[in-house]
C-alpha positions as CSV (number, residue, x, y, z in Angstrom):
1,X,6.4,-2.1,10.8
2,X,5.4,-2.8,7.2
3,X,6.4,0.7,5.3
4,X,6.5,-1.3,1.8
5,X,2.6,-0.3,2.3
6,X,2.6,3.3,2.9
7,X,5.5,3.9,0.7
8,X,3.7,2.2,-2.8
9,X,0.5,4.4,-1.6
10,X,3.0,7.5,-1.5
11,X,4.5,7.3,-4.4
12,X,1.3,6.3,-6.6
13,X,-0.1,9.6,-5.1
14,X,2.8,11.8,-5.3
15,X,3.0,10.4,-9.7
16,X,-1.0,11.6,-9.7
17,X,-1.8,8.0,-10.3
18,X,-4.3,5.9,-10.0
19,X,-4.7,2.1,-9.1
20,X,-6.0,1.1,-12.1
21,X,-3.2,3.1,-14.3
22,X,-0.4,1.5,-11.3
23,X,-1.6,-1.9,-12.0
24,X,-2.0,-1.6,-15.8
25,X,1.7,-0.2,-15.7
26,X,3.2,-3.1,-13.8
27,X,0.7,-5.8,-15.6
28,X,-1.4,-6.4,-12.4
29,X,-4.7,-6.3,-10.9
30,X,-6.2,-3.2,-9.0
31,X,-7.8,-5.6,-6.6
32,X,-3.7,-6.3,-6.0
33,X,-3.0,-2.6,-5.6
34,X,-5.5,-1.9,-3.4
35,X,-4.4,-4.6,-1.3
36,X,-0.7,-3.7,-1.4
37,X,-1.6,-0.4,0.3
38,X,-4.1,-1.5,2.7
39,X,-1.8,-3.9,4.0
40,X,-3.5,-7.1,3.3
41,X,-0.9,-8.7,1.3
42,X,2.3,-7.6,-0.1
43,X,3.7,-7.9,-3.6
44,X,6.2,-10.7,-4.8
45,X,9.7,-9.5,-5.7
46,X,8.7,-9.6,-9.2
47,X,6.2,-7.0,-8.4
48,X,8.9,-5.3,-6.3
49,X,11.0,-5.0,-8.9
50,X,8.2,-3.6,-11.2
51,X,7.4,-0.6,-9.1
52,X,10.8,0.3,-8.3
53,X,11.5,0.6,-12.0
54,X,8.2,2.5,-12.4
55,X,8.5,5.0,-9.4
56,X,12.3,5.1,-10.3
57,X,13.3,4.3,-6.4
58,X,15.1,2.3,-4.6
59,X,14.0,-1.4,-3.9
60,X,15.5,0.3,0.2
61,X,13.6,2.9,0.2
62,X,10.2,1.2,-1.2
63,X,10.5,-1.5,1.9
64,X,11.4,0.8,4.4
65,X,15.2,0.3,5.0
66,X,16.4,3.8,3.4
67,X,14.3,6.8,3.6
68,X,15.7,8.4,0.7
């Protein structure tokens, strides 16, 4: 089950973002984001790091092992 997906798409709605303002927050493409969330790829742990720090959650809950 790959939640890392649905969770990034979540929270990116749930801020009122867009993919383009995402990836220009966390210094990456939108082609990236949009991949991220369909499931085609998944970010690096750089990446993972990035978006925790910008949706201010857990690295858990943004890969699915906490749901809080």
């Amino acid at each position: 089950m790959n939640l890392i997906k649905d969770r990034i798409l979540e929270q990116r709605k749930e801020k009122g973002w867009t993919q383009k303002f995402l990836a220009s927050a966390i210094k990456t493409t939108e082609d990236s984001i949009y991949s991220w969330e369909k499931g085609r790829s998944e970010p690096s742990v750089d990446f993972i790091i990035s978006l925790v720090k910008v949706f201010d959650v857990s690295a858990d809950y943004l890969l699915g092992i906490k749901d809080f």
